[in-house]
C-alpha positions in Angstrom: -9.0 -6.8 -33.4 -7.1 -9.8 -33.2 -4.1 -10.4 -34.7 -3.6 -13.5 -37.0 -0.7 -15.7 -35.4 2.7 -15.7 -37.4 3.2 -19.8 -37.4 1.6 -23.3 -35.6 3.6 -22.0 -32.4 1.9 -18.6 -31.8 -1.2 -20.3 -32.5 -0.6 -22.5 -30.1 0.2 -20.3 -27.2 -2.8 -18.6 -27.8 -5.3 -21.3 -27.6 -3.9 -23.2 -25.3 -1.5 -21.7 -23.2 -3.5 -18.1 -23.0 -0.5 -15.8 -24.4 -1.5 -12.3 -25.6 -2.0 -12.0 -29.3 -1.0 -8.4 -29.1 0.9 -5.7 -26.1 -1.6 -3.0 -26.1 -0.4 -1.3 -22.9 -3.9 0.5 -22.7 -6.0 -3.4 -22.8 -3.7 -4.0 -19.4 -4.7 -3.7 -15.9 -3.7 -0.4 -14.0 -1.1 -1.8 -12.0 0.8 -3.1 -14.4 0.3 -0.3 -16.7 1.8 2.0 -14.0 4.9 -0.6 -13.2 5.7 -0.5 -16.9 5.5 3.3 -17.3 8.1 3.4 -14.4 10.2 1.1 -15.5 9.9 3.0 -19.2 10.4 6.3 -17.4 13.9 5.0 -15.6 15.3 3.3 -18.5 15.1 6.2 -20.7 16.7 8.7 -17.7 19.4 5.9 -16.7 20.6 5.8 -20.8 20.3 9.5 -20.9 22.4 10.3 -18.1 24.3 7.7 -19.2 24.6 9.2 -22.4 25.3 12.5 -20.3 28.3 11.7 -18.6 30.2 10.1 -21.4 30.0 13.0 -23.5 31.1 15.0 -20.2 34.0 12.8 -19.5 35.1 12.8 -23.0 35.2 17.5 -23.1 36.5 17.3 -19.4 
């Protein structure tokens, strides 16, 4: 299902310079997928731990 673009610009990009109408994670190819997953994965545990240790710094 394609998505109807928001203004002339988005059209634009889509015809012409072949940008995705939507960022369906599942439509893209398995290398990429598993790059984004990592990169997912470590910026949730980097702003957890981050999280983490301020709350530690601030008891201790």
């Amino acid at each position: 299902m394609e998505k109807k673009p928001f203004n002339d610009v988005d059209e634009y990009n889509q015809k012409h310079m072949g940008t995705p109408s939507s960022y369906n994670m599942k439509q893209m190819p398995k290398p990429i997928r598993i790059i984004g997953y990592i990169l997912i994965s470590f910026m949730t545990v980097a702003a957890t731990l981050l999280i983490l240790l301020i709350i530690l710094d601030k008891i201790f």
